[in-house]
DOLO-250987 format. One record per residue (C-alpha): residue number from 1; residue in one letter; y, z, x. Coordinates in Angstrom, 3 decimals. Layout:
REC  seq  type         y         z         x
REC  NUM     A         Y         Z         X
...
***
This chain:
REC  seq  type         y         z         x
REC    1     X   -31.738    -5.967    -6.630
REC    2     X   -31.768    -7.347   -10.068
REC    3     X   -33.163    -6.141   -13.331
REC    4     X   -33.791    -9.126   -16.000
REC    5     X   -33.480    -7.756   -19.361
REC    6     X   -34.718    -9.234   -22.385
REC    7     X   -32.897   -11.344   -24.815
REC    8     X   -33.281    -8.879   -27.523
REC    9     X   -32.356    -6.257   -25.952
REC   10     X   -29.163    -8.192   -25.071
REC   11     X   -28.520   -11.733   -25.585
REC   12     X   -25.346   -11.996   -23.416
REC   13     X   -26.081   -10.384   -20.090
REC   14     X   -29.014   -11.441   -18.355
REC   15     X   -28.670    -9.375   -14.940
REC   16     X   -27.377    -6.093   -14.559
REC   17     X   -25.922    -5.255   -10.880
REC   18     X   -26.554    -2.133    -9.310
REC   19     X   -24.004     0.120    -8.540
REC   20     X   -23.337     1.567    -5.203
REC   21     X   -22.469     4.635    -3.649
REC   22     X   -18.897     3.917    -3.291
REC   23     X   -18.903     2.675    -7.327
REC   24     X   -19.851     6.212    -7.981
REC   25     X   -17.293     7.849    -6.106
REC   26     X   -15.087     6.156    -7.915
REC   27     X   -16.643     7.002   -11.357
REC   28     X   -16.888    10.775   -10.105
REC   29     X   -12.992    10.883    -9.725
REC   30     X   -12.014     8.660   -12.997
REC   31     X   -14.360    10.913   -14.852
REC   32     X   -12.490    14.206   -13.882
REC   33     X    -8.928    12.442   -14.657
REC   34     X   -10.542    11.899   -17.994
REC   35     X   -10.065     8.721   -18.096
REC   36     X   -12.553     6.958   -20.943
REC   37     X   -15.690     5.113   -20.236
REC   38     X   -13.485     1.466   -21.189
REC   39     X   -10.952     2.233   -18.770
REC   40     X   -13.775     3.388   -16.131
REC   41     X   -15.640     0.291   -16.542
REC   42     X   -12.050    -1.881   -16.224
REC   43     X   -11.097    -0.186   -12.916
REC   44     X   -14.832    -1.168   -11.377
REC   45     X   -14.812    -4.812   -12.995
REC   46     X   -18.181    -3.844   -14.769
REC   47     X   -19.352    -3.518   -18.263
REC   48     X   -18.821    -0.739   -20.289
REC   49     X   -22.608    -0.042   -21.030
REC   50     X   -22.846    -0.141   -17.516
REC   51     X   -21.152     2.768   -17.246
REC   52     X   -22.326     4.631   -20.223
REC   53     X   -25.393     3.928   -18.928
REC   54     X   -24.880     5.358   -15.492
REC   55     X   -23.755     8.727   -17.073
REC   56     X   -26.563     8.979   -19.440
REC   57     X   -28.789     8.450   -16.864
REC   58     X   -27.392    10.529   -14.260
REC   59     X   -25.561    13.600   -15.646
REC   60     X   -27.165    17.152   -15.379
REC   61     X   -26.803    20.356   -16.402
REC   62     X   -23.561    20.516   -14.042
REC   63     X   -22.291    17.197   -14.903
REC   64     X   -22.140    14.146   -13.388
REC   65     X   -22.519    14.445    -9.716
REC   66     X   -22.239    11.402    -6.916
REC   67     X   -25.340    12.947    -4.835
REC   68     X   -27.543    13.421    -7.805
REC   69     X   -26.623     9.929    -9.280
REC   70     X   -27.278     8.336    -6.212
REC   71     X   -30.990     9.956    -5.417
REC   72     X   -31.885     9.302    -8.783
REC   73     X   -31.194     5.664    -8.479
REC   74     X   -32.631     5.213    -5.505
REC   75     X   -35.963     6.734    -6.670
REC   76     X   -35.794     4.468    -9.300
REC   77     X   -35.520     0.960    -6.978
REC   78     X   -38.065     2.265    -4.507
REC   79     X   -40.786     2.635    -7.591
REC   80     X   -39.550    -0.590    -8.970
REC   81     X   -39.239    -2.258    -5.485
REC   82     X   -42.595    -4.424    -4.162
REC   83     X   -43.973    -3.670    -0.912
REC   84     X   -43.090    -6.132     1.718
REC   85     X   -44.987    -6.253     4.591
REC   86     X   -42.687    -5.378     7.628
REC   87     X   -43.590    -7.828    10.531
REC   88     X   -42.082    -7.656    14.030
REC   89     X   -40.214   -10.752    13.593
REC   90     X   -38.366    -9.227    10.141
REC   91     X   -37.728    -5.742    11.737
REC   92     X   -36.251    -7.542    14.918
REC   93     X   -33.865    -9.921    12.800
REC   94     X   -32.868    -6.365    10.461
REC   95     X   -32.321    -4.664    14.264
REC   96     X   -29.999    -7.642    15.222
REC   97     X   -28.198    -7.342    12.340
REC   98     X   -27.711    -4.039    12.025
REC   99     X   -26.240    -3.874    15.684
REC  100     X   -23.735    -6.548    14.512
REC  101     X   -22.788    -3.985    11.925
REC  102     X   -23.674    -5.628     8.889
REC  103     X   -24.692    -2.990     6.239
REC  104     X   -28.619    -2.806     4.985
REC  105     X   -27.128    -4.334     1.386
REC  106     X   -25.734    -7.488     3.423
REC  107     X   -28.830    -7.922     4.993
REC  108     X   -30.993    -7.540     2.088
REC  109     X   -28.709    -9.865     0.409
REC  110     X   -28.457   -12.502     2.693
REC  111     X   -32.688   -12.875     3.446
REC  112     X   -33.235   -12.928    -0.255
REC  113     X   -30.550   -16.057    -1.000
REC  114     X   -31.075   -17.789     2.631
REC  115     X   -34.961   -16.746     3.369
REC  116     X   -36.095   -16.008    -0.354
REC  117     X   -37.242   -12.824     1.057
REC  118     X   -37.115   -10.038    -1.153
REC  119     X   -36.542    -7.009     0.822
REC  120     X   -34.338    -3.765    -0.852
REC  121     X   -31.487    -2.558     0.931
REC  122     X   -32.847     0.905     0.221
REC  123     X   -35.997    -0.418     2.598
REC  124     X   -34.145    -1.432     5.103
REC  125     X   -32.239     2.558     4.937
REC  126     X   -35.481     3.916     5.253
REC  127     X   -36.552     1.530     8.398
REC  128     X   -33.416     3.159     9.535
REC  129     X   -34.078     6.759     9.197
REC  130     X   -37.716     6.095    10.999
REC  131     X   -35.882     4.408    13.794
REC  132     X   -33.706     7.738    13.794
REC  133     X   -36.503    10.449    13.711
REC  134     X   -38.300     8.270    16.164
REC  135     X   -34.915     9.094    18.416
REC  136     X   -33.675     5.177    18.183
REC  137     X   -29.718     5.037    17.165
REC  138     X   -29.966     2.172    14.786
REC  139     X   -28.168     4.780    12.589
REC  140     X   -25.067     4.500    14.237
REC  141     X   -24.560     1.610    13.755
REC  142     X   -24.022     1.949     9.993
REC  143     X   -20.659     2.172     8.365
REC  144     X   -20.677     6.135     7.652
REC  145     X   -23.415     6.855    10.252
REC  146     X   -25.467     8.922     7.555
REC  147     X   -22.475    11.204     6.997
REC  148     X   -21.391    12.121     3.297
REC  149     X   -18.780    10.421     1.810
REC  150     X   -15.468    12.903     1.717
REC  151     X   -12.964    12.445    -0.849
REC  152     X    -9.643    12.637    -0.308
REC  153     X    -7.224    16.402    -0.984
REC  154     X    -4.585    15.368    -2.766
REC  155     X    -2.863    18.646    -1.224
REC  156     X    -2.845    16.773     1.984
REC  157     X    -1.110    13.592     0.144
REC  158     X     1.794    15.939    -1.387
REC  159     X     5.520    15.043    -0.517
REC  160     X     4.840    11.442    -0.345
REC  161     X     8.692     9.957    -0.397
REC  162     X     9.865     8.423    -3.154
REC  163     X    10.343     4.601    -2.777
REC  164     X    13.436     2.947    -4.059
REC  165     X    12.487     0.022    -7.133
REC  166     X     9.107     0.365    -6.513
REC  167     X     7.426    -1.569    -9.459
REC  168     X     4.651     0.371   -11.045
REC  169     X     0.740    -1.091   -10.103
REC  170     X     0.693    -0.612   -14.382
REC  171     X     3.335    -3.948   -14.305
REC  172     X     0.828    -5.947   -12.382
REC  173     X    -0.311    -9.405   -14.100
REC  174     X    -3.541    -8.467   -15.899
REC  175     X    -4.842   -11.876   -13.966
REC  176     X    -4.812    -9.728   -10.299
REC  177     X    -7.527    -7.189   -11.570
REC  178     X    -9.462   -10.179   -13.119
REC  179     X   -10.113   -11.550    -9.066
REC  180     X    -9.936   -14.976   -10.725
REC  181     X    -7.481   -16.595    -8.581
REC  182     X    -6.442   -16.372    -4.778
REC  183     X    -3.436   -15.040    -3.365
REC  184     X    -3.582   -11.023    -4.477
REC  185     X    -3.604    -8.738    -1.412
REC  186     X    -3.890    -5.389    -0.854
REC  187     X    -1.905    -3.674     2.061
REC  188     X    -2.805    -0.293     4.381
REC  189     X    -2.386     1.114     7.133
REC  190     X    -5.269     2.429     9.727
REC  191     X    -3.909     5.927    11.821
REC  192     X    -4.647     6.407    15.197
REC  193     X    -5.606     9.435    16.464
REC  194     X    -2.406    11.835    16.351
REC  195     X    -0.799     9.308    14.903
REC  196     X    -0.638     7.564    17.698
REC  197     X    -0.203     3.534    16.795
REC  198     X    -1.789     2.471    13.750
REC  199     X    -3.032    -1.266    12.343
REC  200     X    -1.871    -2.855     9.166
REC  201     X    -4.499    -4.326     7.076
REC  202     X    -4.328    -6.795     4.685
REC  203     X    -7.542    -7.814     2.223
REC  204     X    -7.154   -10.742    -0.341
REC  205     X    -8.787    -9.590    -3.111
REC  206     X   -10.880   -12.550    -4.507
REC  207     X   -12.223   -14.044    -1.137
REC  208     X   -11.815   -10.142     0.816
REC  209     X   -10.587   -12.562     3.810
REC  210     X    -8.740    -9.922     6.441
REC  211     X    -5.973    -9.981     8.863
REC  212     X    -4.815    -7.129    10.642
REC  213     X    -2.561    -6.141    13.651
REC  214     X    -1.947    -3.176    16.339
REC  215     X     1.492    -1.337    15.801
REC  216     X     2.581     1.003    17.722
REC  217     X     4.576     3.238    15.331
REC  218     X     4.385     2.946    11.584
REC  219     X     7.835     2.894    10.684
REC  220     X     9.436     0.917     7.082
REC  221     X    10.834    -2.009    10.030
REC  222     X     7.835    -2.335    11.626
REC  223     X     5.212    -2.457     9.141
REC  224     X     7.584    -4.771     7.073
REC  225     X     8.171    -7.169    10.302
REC  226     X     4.047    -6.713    11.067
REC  227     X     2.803    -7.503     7.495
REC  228     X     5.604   -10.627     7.000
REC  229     X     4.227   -12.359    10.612
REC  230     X     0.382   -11.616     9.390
REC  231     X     1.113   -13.400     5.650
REC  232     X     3.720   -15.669     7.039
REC  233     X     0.414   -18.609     8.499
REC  234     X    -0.602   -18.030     4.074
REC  235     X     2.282   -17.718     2.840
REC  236     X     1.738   -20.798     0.111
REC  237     X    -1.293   -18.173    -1.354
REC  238     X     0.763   -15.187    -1.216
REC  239     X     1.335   -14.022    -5.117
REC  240     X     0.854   -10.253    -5.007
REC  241     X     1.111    -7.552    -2.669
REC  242     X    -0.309    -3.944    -4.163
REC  243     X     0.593    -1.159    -1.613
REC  244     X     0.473     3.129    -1.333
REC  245     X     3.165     4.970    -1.374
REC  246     X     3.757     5.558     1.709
REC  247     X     7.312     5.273     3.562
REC  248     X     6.255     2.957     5.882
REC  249     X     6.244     0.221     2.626
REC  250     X     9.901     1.294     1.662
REC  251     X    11.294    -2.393     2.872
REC  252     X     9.110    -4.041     0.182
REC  253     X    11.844    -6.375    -0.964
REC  254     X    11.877    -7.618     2.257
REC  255     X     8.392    -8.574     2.210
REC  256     X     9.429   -10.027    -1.407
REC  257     X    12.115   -12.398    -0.478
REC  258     X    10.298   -13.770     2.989
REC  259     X     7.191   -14.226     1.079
REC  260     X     8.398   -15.119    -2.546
REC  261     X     5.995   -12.546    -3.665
REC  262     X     5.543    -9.529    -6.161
REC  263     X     5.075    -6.001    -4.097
REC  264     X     3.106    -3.289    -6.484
REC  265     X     2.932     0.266    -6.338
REC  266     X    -0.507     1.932    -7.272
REC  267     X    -0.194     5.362    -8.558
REC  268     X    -0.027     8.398    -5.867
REC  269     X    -3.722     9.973    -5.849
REC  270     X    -5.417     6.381    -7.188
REC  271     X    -7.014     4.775    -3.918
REC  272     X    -9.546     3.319    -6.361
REC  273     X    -5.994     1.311    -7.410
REC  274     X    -6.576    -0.799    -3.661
REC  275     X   -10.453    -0.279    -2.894
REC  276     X   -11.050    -3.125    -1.412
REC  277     X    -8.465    -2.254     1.174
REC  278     X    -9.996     0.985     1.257
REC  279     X   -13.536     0.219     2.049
REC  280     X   -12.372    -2.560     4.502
REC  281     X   -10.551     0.575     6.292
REC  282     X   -13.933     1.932     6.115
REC  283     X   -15.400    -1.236     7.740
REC  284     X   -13.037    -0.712    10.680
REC  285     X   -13.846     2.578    11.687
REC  286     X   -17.131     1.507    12.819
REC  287     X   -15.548     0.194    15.067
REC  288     X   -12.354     2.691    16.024
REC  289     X   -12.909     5.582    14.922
REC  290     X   -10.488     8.891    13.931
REC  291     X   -10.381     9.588    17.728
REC  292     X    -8.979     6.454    18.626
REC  293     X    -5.607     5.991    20.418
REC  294     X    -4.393     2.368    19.123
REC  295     X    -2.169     1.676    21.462
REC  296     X    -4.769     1.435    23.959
REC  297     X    -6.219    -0.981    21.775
REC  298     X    -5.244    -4.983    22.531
REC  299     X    -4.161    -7.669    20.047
REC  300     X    -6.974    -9.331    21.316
REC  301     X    -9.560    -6.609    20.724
REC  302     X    -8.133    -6.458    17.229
REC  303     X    -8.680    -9.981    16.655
REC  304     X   -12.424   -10.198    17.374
REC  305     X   -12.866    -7.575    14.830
REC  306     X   -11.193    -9.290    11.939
REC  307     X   -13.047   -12.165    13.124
REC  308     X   -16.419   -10.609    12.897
REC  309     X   -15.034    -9.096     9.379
REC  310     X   -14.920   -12.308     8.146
REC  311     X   -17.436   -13.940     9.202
REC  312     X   -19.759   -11.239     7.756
REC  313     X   -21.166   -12.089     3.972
REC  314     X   -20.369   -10.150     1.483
REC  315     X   -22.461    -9.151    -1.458
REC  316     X   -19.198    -9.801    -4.328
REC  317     X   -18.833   -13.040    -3.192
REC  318     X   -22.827   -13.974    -3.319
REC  319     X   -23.069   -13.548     0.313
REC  320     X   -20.902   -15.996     1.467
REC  321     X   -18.363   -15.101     3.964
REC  322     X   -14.518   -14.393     3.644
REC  323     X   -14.258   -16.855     6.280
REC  324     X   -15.675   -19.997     4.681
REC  325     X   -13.803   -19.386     0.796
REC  326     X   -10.607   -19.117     2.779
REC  327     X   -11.192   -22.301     4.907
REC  328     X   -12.302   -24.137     2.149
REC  329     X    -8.686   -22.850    -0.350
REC  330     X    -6.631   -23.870     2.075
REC  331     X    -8.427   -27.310     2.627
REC  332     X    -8.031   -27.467    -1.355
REC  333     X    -4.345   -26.646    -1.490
REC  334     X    -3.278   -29.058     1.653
REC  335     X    -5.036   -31.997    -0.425
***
């Protein structure tokens, strides 16, 4: 939803975005590295007031907390929110949607720029949780299925090997974190289920236009021979690749010479560093999750996924799909 404010009150921003759940993940973490509001607001790609607003807003007597930020707020939209009236027609096209795994926000944000109606994601939530105590399973459908989002122990991410000339995410052109250009991608893998096969996942970072493929080990040679096939068909917007840590990116100056790229490093503990490839990890688990065994999963049944990724719209990009911004750069560069 957006908030108008008044020119007096501020005479250079006219709307002020919402943040979302995963946006205050992030700030919970930053916050407890200490990192300053500024540098908070840089990582998200909002403004600073945003976030000073955000924390005055939201931080009790024990601090700034994700669950307590995220109530309040959405007390705040649903008494700012109009009624709409719910007709059969609008709940069956939310239903459809929802079973094609678009997310409430999606939805909202699509009917409001294609159908000019104005319908809160947070109402569309609720429709949900009615649908669930009425014992309907609209609810799993959704991305984390109602369940709390966990952050990661960085106990669990010790002993990470050390990756020969890795270059730093902190020597990245400042023009990558600005999204103002195509051709930065983000690389990850997805684990199956005792580590059996895995996908590699590539997001670029302006357009968040996927492609992905099964492997059935995640070894340096494989995910190196994987991720240079996937980029290959782009390979003329291919600038920057930001990776983990992990081993299985050791061969980065492979990927650098095949794709005349730049391969960055974000720093160990920082998945807010890649979070676009993060959440689109997310997006992908509706679909296999932790249980799954990926190498009984088929190229092709990877494919339609990605597909369906990308031809979903996406809120950052005003709701227009990663599909259609990549078709329509590559049109743009062949001319």
């Amino acid at each position: 939803m957006l908030i108008a404010f008044s020119p007096a009150r501020d005479a250079t921003m006219k709307t002020y975005n919402q943040l979302t759940y995963e946006q205050r993940c992030q700030i919970y973490a930053l916050k407890k590295t200490g990192l300053s509001q500024n540098k908070i607001a840089k990582q998200l790609s909002v403004s600073q007031s945003t976030i000073s607003r955000e924390l005055s807003r939201n931080t009790g007597k024990r601090g700034y907390r994700i669950q307590q930020a995220q109530i309040s707020s959405d007390k705040r939209r649903l008494a700012a929110c109009k009624a709409i009236k719910m007709t059969t027609s609008l709940i069956e096209l939310i239903d459809s949607r929802i079973k094609e795994k678009w997310s409430p926000e999606q939805i909202s944000g699509r009917l409001r720029e294609q159908q000019s109606i104005n319908i809160s994601h947070e109402t569309i939530y609720q429709h949900v949780w009615s649908d669930k105590k009425s014992g309907g399973n609209l609810f799993k459908k959704l991305r984390r299925k109602g369940k709390i989002y966990q952050t990661r122990n960085k106990d669990k991410q010790a002993g990470r090997g050390f990756i020969k000339n890795r270059i730093s995410i902190d020597e990245r052109p400042q023009v990558v974190d600005d999204k103002s250009r195509m051709g930065d991608w983000e690389i990850d893998l997805v684990i199956g289920k005792g580590h059996s096969g895995a996908l590699v996942t590539i997001v670029e970072r302006k357009t968040s236009f996927t492609v992905s493929t099964r492997v059935d080990d995640k070894s340096a040679k494989t995910v190196t021979a994987a991720t240079i096939a996937l980029l290959k068909p782009f390979e003329d917007s291919v600038i920057t690749i930001t990776a983990d840590n992990g081993k299985e990116f050791a061969y980065h100056e492979e990927m650098t010479e095949s794709l005349k790229c730049d391969v960055y490093f974000a720093d160990p503990y920082c998945s807010w560093q890649r979070g676009l490839n993060e959440n689109t990890n997310g997006l992908l688990r509706q679909y296999w999750p932790k249980s799954t065994d990926f190498k009984k999963v088929s190229q092709s049944e990877v494919q339609d996924v990605i597909v369906k990724l990308n031809d979903r719209p996406r809120k950052k990009i005003n709701y227009k799909t990663p599909a259609k911004l990549m078709a329509e750069h590559r049109v743009a560069i062949a001319a």
